[in-house]
mmJSON file of the N, C-alpha and C atoms, coordinates in Angstrom:
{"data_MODEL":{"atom_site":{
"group_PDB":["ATOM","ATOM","ATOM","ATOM","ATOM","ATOM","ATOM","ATOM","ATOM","ATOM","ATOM","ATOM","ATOM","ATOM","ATOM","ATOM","ATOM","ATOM","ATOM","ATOM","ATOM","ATOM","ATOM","ATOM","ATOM","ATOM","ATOM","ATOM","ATOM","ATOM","ATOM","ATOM","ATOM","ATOM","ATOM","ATOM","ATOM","ATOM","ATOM","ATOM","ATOM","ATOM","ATOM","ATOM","ATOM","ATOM","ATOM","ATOM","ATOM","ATOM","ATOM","ATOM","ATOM","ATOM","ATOM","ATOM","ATOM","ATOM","ATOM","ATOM","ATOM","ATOM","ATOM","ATOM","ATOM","ATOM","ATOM","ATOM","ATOM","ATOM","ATOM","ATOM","ATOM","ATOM","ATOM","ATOM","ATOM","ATOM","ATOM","ATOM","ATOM","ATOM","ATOM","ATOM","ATOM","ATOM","ATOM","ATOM","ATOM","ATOM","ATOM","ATOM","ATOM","ATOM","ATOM","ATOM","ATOM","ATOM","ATOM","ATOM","ATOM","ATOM","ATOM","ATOM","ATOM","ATOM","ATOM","ATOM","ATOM","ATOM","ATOM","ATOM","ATOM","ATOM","ATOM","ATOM","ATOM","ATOM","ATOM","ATOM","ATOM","ATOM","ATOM","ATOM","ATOM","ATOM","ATOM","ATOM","ATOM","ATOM","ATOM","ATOM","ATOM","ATOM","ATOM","ATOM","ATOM","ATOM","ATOM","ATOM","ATOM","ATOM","ATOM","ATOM","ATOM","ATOM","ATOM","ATOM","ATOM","ATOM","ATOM","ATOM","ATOM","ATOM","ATOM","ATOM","ATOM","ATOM","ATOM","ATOM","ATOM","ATOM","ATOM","ATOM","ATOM","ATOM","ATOM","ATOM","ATOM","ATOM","ATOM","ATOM","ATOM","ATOM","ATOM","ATOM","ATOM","ATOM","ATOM","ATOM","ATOM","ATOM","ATOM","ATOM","ATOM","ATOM","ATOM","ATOM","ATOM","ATOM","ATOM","ATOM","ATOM","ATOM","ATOM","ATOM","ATOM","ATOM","ATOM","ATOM","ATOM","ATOM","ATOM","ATOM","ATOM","ATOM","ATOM","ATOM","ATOM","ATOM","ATOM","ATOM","ATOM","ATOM","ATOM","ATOM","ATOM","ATOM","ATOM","ATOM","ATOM","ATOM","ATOM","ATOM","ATOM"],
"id":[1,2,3,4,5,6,7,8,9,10,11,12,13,14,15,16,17,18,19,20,21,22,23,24,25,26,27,28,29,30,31,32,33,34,35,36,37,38,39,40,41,42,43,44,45,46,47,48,49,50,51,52,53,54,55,56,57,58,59,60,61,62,63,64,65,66,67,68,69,70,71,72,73,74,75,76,77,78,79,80,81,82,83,84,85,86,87,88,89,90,91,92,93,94,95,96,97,98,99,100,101,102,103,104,105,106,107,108,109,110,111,112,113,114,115,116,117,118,119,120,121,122,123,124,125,126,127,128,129,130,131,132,133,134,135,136,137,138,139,140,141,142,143,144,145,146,147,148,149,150,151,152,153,154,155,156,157,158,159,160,161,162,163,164,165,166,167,168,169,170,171,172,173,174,175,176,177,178,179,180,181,182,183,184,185,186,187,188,189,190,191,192,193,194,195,196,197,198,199,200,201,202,203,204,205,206,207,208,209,210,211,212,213,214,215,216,217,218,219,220,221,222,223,224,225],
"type_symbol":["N","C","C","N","C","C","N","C","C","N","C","C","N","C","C","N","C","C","N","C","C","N","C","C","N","C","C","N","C","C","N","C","C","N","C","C","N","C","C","N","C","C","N","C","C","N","C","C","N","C","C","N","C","C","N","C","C","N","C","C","N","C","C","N","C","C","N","C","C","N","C","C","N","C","C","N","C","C","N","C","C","N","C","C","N","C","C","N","C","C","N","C","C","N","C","C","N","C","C","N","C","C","N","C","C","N","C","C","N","C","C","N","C","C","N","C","C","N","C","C","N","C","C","N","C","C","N","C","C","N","C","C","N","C","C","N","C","C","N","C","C","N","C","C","N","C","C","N","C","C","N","C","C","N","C","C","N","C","C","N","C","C","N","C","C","N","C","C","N","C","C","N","C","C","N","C","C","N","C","C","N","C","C","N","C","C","N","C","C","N","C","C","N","C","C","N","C","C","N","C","C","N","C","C","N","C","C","N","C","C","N","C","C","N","C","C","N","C","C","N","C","C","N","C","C"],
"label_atom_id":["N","CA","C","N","CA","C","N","CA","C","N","CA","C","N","CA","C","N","CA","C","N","CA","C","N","CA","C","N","CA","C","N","CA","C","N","CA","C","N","CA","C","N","CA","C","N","CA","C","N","CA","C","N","CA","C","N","CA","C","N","CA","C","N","CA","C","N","CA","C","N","CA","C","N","CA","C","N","CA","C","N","CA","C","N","CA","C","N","CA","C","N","CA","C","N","CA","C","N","CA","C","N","CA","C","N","CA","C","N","CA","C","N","CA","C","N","CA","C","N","CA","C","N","CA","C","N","CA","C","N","CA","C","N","CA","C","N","CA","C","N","CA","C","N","CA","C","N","CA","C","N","CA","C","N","CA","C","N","CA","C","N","CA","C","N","CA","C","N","CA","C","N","CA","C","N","CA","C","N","CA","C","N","CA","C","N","CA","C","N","CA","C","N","CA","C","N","CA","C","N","CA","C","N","CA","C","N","CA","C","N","CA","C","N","CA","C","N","CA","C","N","CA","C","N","CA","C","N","CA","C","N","CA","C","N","CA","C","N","CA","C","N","CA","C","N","CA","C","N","CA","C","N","CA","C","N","CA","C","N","CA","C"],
"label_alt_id":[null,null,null,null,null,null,null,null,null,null,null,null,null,null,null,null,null,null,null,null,null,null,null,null,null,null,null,null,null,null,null,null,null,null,null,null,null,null,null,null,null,null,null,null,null,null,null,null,null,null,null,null,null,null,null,null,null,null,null,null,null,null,null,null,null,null,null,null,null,null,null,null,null,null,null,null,null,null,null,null,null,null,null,null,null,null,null,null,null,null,null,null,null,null,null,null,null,null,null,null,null,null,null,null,null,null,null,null,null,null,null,null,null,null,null,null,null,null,null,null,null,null,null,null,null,null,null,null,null,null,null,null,null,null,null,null,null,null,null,null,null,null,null,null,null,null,null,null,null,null,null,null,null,null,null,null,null,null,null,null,null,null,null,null,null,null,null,null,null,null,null,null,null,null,null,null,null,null,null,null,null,null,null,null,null,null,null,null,null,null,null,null,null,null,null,null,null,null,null,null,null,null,null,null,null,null,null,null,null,null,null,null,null,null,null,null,null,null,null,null,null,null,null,null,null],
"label_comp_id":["UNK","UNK","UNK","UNK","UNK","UNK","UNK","UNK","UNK","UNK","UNK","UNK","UNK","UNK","UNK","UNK","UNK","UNK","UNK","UNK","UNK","UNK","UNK","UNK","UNK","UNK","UNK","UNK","UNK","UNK","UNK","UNK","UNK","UNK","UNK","UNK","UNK","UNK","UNK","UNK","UNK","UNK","UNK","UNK","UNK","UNK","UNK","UNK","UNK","UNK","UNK","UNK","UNK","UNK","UNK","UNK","UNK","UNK","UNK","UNK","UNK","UNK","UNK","UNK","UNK","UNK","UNK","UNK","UNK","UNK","UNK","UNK","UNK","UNK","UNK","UNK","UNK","UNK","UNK","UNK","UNK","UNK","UNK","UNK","UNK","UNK","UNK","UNK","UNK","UNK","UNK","UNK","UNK","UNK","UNK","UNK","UNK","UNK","UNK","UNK","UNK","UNK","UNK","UNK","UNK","UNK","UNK","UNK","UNK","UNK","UNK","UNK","UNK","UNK","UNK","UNK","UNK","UNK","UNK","UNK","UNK","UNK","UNK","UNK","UNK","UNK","UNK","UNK","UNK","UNK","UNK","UNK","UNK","UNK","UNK","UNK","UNK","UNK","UNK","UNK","UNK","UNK","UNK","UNK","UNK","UNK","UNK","UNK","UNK","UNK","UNK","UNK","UNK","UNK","UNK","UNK","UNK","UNK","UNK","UNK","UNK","UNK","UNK","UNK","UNK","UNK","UNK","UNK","UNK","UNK","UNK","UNK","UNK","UNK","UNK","UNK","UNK","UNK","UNK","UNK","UNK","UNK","UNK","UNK","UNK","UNK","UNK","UNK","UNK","UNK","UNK","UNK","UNK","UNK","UNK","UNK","UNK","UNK","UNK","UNK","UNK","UNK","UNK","UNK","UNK","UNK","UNK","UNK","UNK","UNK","UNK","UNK","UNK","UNK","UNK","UNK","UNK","UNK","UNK","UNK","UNK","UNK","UNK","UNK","UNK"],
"label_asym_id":["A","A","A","A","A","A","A","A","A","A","A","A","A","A","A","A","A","A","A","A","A","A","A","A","A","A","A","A","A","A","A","A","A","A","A","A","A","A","A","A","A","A","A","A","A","A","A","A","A","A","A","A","A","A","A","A","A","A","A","A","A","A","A","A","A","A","A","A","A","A","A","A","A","A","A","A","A","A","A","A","A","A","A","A","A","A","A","A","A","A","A","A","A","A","A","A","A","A","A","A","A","A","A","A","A","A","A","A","A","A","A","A","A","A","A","A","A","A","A","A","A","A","A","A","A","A","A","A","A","A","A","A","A","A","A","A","A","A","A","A","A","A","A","A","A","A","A","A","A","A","A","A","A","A","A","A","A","A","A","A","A","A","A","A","A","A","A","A","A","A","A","A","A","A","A","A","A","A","A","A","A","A","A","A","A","A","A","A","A","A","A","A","A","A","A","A","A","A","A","A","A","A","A","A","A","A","A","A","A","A","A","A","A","A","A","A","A","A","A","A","A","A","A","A","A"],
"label_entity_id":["1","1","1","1","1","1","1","1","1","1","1","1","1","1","1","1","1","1","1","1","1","1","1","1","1","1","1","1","1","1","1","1","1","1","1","1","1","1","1","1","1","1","1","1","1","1","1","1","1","1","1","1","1","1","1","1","1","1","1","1","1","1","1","1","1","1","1","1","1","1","1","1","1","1","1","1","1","1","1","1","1","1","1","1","1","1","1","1","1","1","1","1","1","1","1","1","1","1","1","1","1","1","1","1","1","1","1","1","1","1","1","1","1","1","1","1","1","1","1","1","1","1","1","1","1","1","1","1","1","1","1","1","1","1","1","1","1","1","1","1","1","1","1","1","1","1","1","1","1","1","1","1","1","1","1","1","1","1","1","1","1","1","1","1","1","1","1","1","1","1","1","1","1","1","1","1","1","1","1","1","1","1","1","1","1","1","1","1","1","1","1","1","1","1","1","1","1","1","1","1","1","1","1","1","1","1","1","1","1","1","1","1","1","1","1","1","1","1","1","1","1","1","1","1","1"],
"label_seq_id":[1,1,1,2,2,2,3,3,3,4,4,4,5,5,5,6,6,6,7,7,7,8,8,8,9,9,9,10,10,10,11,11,11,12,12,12,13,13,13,14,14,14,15,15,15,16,16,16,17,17,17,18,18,18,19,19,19,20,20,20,21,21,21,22,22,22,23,23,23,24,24,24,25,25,25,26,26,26,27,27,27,28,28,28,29,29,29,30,30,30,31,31,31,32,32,32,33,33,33,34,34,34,35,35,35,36,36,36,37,37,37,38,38,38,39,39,39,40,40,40,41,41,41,42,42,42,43,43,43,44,44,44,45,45,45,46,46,46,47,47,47,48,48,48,49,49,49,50,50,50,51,51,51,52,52,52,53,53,53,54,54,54,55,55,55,56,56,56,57,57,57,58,58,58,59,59,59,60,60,60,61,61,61,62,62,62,63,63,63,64,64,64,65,65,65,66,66,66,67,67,67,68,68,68,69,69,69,70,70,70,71,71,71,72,72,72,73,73,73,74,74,74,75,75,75],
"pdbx_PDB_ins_code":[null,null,null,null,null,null,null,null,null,null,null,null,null,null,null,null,null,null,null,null,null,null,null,null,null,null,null,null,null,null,null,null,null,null,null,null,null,null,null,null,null,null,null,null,null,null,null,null,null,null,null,null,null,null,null,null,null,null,null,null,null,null,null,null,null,null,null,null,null,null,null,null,null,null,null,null,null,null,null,null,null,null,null,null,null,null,null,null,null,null,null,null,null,null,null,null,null,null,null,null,null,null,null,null,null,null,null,null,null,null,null,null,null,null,null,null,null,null,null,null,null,null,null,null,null,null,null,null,null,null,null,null,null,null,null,null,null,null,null,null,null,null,null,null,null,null,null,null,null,null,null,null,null,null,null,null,null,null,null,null,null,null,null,null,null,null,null,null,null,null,null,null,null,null,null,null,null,null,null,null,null,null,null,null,null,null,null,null,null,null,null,null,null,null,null,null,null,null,null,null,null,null,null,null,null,null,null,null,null,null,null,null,null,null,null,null,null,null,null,null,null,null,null,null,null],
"Cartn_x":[-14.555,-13.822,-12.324,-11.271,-10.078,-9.992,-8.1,-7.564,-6.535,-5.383,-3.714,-3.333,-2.124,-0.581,0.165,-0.036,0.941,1.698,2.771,2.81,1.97,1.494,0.802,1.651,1.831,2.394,1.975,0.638,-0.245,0.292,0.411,0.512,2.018,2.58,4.121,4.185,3.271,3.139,2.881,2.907,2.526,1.209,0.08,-0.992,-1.929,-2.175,-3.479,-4.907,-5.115,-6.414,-7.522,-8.885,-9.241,-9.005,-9.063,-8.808,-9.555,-9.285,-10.302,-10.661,-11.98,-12.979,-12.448,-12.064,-11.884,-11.27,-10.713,-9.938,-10.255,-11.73,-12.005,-11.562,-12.114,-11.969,-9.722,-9.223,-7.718,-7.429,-8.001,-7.161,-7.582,-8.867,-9.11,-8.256,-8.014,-6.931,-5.483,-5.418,-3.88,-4.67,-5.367,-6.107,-5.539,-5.238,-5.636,-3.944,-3.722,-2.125,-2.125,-0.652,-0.101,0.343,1.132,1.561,0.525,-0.561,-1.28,-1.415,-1.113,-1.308,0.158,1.242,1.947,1.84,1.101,0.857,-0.175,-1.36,-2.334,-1.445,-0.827,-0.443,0.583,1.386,1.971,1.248,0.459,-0.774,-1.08,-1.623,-1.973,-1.135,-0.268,0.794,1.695,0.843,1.295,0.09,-1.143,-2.087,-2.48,-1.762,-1.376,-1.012,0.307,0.668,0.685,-0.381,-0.641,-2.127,-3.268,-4.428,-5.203,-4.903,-5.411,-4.852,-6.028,-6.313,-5.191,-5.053,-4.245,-2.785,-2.601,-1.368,-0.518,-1.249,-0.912,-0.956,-1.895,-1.717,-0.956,-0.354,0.933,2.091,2.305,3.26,3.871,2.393,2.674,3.121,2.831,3.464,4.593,5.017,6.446,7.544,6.829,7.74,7.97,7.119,6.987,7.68,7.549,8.522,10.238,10.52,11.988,11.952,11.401,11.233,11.791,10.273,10.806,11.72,11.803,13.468,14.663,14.909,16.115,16.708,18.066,18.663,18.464,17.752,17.486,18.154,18.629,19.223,18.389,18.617,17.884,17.367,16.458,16.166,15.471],
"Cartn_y":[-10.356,-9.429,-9.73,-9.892,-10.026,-9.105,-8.919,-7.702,-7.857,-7.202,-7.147,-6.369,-6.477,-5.855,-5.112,-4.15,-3.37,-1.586,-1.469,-0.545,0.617,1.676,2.749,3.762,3.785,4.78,6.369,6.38,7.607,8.326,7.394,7.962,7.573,6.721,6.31,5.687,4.545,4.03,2.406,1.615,0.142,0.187,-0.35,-0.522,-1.82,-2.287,-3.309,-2.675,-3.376,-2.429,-3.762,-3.317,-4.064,-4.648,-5.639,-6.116,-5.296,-4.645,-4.111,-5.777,-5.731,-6.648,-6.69,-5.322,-5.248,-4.127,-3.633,-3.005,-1.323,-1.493,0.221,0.376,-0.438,0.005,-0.05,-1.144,-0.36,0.635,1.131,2.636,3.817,3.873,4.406,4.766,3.627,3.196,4.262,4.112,4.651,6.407,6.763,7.896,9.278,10.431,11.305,12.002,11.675,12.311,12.771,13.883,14.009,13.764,12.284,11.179,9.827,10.213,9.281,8.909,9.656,9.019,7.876,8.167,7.631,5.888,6.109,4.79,4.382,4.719,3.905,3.11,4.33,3.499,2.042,2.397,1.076,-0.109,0.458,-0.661,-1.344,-0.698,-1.278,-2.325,-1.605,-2.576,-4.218,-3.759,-5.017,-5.68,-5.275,-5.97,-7.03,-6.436,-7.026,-8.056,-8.23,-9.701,-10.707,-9.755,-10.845,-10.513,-11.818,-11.452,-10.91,-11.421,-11.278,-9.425,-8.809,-7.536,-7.083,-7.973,-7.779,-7.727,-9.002,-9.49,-8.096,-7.47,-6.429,-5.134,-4.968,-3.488,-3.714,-5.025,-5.013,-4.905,-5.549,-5.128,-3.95,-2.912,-1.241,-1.137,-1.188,-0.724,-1.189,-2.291,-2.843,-1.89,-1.73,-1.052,0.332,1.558,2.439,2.644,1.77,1.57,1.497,0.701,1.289,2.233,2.748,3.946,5.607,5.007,6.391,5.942,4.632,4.431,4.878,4.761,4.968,6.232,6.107,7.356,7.942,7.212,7.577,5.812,6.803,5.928,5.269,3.904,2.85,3.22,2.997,3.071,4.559],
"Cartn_z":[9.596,8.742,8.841,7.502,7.387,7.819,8.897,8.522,8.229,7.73,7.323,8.021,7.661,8.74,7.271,7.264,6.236,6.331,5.159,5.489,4.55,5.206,4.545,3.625,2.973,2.475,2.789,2.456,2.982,4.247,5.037,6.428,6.793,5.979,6.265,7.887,7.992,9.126,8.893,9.604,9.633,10.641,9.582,10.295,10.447,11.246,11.012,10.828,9.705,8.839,8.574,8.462,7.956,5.978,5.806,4.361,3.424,2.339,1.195,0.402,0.133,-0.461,-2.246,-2.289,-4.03,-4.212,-5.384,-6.343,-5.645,-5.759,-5.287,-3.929,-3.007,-1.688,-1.876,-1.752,-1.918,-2.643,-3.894,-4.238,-3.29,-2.582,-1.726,-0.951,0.173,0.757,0.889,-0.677,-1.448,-1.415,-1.442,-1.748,-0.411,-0.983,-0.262,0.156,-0.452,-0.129,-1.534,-1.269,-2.972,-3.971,-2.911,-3.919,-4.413,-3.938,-4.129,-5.823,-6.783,-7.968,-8.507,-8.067,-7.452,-6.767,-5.882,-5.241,-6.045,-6.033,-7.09,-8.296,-8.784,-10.15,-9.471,-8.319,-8.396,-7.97,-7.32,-7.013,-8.0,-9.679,-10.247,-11.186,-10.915,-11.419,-10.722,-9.8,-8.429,-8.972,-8.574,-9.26,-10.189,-11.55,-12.785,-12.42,-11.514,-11.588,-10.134,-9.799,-8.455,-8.146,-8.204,-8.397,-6.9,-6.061,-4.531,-4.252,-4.265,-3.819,-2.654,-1.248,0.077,-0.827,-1.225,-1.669,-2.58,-3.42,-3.988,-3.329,-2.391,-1.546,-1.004,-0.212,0.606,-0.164,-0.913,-1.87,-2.41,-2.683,-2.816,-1.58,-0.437,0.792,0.968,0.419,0.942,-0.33,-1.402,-2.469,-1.769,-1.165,-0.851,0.538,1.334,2.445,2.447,1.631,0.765,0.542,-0.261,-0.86,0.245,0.76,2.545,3.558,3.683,4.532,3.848,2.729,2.118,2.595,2.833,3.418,4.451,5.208,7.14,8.109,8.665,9.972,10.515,10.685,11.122,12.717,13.348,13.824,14.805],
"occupancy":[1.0,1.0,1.0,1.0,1.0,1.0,1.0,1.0,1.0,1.0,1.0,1.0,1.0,1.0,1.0,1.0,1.0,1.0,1.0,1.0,1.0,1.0,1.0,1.0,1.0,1.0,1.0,1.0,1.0,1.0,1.0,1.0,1.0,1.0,1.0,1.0,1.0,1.0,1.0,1.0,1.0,1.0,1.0,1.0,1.0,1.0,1.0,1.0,1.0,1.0,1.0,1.0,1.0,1.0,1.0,1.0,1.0,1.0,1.0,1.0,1.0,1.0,1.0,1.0,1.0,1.0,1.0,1.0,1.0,1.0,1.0,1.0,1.0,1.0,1.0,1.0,1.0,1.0,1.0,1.0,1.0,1.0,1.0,1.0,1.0,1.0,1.0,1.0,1.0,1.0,1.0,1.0,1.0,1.0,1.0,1.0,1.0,1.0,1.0,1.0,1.0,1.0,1.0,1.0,1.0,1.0,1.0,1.0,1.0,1.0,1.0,1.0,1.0,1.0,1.0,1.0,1.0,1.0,1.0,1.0,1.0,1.0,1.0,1.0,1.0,1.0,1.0,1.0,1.0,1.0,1.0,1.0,1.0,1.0,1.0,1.0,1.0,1.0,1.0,1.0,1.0,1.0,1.0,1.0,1.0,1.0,1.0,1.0,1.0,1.0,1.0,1.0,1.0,1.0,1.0,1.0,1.0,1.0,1.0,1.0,1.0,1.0,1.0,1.0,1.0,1.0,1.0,1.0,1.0,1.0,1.0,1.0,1.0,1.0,1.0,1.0,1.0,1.0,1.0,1.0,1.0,1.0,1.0,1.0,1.0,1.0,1.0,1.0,1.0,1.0,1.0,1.0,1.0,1.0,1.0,1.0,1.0,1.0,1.0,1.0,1.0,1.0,1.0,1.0,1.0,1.0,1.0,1.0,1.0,1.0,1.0,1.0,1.0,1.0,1.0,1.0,1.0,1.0,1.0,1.0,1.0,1.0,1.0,1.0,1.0],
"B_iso_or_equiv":[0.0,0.0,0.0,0.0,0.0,0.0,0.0,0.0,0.0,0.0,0.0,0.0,0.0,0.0,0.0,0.0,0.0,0.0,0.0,0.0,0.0,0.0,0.0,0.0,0.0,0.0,0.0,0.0,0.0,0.0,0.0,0.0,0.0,0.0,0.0,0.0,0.0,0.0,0.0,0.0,0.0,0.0,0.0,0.0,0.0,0.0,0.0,0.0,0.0,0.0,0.0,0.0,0.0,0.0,0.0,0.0,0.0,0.0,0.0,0.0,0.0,0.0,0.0,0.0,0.0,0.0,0.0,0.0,0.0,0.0,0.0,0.0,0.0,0.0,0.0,0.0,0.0,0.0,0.0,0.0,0.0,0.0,0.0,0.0,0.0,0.0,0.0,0.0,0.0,0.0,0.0,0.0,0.0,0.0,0.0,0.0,0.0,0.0,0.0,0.0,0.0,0.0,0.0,0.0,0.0,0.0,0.0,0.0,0.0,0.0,0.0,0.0,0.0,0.0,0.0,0.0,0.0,0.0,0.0,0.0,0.0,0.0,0.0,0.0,0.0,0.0,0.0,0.0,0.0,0.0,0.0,0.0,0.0,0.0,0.0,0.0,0.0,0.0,0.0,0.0,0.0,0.0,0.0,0.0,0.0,0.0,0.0,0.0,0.0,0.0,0.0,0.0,0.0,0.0,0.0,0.0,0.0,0.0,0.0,0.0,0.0,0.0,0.0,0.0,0.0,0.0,0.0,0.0,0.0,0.0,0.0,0.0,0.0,0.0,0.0,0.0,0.0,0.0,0.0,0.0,0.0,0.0,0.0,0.0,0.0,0.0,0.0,0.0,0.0,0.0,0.0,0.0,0.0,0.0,0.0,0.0,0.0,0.0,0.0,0.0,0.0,0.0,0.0,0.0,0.0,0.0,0.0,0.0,0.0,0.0,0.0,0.0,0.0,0.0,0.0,0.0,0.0,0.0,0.0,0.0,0.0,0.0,0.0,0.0,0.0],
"pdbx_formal_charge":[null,null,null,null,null,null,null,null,null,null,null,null,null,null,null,null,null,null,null,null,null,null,null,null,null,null,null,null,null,null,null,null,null,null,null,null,null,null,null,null,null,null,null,null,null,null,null,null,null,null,null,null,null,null,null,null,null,null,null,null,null,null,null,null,null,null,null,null,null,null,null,null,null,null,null,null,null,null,null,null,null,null,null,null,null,null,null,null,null,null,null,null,null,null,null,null,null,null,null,null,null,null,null,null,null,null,null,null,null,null,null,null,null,null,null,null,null,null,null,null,null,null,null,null,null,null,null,null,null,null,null,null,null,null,null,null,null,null,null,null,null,null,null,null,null,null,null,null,null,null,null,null,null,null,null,null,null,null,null,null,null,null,null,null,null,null,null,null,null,null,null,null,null,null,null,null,null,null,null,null,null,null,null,null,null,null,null,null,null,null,null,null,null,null,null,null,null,null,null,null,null,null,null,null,null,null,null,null,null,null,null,null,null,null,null,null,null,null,null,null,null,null,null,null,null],
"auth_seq_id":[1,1,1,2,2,2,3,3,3,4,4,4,5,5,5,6,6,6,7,7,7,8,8,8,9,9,9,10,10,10,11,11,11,12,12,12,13,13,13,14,14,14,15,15,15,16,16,16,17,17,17,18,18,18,19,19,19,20,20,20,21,21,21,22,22,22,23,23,23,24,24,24,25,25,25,26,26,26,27,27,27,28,28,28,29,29,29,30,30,30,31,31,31,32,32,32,33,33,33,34,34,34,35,35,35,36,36,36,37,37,37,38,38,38,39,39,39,40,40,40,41,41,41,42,42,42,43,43,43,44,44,44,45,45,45,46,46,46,47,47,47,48,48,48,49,49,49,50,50,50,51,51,51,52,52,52,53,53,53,54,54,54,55,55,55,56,56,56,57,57,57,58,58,58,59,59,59,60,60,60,61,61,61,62,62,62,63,63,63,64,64,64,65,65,65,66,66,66,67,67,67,68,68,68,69,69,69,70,70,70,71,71,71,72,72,72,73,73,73,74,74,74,75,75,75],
"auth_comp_id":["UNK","UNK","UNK","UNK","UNK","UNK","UNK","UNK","UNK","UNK","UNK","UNK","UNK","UNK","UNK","UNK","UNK","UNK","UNK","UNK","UNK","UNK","UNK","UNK","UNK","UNK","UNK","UNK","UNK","UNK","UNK","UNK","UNK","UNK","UNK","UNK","UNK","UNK","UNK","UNK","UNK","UNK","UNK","UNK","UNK","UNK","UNK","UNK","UNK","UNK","UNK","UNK","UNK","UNK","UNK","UNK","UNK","UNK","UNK","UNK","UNK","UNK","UNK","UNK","UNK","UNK","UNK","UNK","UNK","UNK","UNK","UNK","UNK","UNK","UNK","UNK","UNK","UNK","UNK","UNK","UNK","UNK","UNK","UNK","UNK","UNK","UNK","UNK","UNK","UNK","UNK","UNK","UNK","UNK","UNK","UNK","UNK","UNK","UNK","UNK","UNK","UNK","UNK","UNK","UNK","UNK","UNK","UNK","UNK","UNK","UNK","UNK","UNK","UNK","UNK","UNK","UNK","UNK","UNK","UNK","UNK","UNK","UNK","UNK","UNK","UNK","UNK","UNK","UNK","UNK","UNK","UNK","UNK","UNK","UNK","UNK","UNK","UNK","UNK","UNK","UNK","UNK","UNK","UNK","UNK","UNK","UNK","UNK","UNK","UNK","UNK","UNK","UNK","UNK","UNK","UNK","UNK","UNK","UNK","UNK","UNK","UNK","UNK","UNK","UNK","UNK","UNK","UNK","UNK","UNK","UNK","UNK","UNK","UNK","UNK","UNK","UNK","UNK","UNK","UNK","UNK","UNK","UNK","UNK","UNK","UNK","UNK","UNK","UNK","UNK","UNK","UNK","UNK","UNK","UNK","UNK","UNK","UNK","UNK","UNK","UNK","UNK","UNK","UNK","UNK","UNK","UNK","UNK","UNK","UNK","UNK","UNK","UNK","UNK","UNK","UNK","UNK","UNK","UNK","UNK","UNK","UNK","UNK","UNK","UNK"],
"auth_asym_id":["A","A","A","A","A","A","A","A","A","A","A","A","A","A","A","A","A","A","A","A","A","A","A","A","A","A","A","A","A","A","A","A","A","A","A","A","A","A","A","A","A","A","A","A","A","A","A","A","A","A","A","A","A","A","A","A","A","A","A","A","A","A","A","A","A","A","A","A","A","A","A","A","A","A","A","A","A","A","A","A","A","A","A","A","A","A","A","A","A","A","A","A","A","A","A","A","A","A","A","A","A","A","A","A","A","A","A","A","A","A","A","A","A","A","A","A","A","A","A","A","A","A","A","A","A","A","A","A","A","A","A","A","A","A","A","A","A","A","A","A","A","A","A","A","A","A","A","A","A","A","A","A","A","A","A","A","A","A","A","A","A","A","A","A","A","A","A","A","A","A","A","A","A","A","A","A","A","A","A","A","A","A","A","A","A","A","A","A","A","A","A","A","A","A","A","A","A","A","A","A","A","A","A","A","A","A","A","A","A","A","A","A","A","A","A","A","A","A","A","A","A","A","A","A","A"],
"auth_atom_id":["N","CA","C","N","CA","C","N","CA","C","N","CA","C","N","CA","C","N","CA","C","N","CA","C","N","CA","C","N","CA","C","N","CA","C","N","CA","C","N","CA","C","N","CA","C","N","CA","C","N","CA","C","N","CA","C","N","CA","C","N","CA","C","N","CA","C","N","CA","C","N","CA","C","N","CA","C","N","CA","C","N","CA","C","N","CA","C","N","CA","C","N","CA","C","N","CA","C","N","CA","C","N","CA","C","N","CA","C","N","CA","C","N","CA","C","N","CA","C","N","CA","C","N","CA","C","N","CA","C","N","CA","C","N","CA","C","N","CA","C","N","CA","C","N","CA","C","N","CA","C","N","CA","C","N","CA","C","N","CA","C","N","CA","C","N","CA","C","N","CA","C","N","CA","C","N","CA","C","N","CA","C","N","CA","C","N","CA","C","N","CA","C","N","CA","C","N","CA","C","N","CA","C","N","CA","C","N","CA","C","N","CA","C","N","CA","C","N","CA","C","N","CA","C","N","CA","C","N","CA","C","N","CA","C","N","CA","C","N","CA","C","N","CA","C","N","CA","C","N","CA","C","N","CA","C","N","CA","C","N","CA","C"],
"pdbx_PDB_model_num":[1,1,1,1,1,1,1,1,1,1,1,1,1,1,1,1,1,1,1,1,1,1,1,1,1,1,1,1,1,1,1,1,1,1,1,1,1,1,1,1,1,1,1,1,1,1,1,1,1,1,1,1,1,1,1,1,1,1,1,1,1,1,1,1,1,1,1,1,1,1,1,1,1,1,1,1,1,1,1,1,1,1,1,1,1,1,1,1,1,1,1,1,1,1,1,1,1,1,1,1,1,1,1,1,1,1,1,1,1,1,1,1,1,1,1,1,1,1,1,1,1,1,1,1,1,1,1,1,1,1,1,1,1,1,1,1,1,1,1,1,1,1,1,1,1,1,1,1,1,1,1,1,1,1,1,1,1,1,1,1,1,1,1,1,1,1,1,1,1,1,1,1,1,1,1,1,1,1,1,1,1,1,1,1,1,1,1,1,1,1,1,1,1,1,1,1,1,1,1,1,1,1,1,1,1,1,1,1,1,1,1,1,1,1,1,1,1,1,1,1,1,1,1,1,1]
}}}
């Protein structure tokens, strides 16, 4: 089983997870918070232009990670 190194948005954490296989298992993934429609959609839009499933959930996490750092003190 793959796994990745990303950040969660959900949980606003960096996790090693196992890899989602396909499209459903990552919106899952993205699932269960309030912003989750939010993240799905950027997912799908990462998606669009990058075909590898990981490659695009990390991507939502790296967009979303800006996102919640912005305006907090490093460290």
């Amino acid at each position: 089983m793959q796994t990745m190194h990303w950040y969660n948005p959900v949980t606003k954490e960096e996790d090693d997870v196992p890899a989602p296989m396909n499209d459903e298992q990552a919106i899952e993934m993205l699932s269960g918070h309030p912003d989750s429609d939010r993240f799905i959609e950027e997912y799908r839009r990462m998606r669009a232009t990058h075909p590898d499933t990981v490659d695009a959930l990390t991507l939502t996490g790296e967009t979303f990670y800006r996102e919640h750092r912005r305006g907090q003190t490093p460290g």
